[in-house]
N, C-alpha and C positions, 0 to 999 in steps of 0.2 A: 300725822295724817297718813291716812295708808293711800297705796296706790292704787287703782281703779285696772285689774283688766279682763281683756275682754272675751268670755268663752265660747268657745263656738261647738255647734253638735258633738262633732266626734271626741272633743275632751271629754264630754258628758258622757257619750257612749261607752269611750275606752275606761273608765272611770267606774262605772256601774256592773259591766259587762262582765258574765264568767268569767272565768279563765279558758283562755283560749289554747288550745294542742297544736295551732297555729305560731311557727315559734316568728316571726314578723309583728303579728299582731299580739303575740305575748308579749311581746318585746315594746312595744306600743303601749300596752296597757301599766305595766310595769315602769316603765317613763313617766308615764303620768300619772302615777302615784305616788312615785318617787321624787315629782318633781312638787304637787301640792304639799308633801310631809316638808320637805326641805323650807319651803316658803314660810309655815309656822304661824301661820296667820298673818302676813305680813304682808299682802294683797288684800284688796276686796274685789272679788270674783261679779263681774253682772253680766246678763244677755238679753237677747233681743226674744221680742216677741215670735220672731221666724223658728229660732233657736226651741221657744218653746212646744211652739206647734208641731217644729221636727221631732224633741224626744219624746214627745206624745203619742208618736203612730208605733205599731212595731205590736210584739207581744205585748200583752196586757202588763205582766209583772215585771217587766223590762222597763215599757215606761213609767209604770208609780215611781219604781228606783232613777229613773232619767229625770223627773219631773222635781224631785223633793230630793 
């Protein structure tokens, strides 16, 4: 049975998001990709309905990729 956790916007953000020249927030995004690859499917990822109306707002092509 896998485990259930729980995502919240900014995973989604830093996940999708360019790369940032921003080395904090590279550093960020990088974390959490590094930390989903590691995982191997060995979680199941869900979120809230706030979650989703949050990566909905923003650039248009930012959120399709925040969204799906």
């Amino acid at each position: 049975m896998e485990t259930k956790v729980y995502v919240e916007t900014s995973v989604v953000s830093y996940y999708t998001a360019r790369a940032s020249r921003d080395v904090v927030v590279a550093g960020h995004q990088q974390a959490t990709h590094d930390f989903w690859a590691r995982l191997g499917g060995t979680l199941e990822p869900f979120i809230s309905a706030l979650v989703l109306t949050e990566a909905g707002k923003g650039d248009i092509s930012g959120a399709e990729k925040r969204r799906h």
